[in-house]
C-alpha positions as CSV (number, residue, x, y, z in Angstrom):
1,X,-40.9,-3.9,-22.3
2,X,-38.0,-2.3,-19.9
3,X,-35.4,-4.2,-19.5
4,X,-33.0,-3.1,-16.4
5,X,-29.7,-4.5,-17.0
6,X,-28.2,-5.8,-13.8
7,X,-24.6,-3.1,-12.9
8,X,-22.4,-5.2,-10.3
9,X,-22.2,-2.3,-7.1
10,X,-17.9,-2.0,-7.4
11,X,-16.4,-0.9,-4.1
12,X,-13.9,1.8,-5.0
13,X,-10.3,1.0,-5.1
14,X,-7.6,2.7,-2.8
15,X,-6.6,4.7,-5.6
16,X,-10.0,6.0,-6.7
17,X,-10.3,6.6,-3.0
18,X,-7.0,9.1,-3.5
19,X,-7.7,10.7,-6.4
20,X,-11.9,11.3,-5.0
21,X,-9.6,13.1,-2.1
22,X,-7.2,15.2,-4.1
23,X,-9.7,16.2,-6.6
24,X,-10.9,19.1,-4.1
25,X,-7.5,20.5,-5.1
26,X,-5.4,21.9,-7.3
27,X,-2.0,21.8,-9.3
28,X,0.2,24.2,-6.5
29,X,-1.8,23.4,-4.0
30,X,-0.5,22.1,-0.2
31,X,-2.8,19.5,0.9
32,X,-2.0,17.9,4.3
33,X,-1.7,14.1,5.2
34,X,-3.8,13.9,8.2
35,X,-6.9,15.8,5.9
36,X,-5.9,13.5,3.0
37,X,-6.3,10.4,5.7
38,X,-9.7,11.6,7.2
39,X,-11.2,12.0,3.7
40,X,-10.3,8.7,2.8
41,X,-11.4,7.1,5.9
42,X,-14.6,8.8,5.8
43,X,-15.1,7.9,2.1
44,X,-14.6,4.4,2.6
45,X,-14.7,3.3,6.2
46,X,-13.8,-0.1,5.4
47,X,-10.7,0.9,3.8
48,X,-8.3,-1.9,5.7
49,X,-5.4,-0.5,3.9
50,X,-2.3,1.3,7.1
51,X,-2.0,5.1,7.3
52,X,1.4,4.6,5.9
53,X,0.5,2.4,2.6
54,X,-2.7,5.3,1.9
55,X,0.6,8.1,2.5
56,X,2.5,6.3,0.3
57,X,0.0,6.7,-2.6
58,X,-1.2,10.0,-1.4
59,X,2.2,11.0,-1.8
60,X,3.0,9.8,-5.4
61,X,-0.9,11.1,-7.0
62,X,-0.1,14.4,-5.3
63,X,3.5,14.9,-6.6
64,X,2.2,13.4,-10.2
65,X,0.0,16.4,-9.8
66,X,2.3,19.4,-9.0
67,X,0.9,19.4,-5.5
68,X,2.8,19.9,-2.3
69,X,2.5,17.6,0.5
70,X,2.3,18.5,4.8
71,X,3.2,14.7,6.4
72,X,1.1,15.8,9.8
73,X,-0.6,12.7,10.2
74,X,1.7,11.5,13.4
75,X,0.1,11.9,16.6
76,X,2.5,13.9,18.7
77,X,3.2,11.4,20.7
78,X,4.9,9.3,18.0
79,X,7.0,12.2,16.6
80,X,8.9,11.9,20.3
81,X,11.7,10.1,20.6
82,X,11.4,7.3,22.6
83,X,13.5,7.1,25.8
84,X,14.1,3.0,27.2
């Protein structure tokens, strides 16, 4: 008799999301916020989590892992200092 046990499908967390991302790279490596976004997002397109939160822990796994990080994730447009 074969008896299937029944595995509950988990939706990966944010941070497995992060570390799935930066494990393409390596200790010394640069790896660039905007890349590091659009990996994620494609990953997990229901990711509700804000660019800046997913930065955040992009940041501190990257660091943790003697990476360097390249914040180009801001459009243009919001790197400009806004005139009133």
């Amino acid at each position: 008799m074969n008896v299937a046990a029944e595995v509950p499908v988990m939706d990966p967390t944010v941070q497995d999301l992060v570390s799935s991302a930066l494990s393409k790279f390596r200790a010394g490596d640069t790896v660039s916020t905007r890349a590091m976004l659009d990996a994620i997002r494609h990953a997990d397109p229901s990711c509700e989590d804000s660019d800046d939160h997913l930065v955040e822990l992009i940041v501190m796994a990257a660091v943790g892992k003697t990476m360097g990080v390249v914040f180009d994730h801001r459009s243009p447009d919001e790197r400009l200092p806004r005139l009133s």
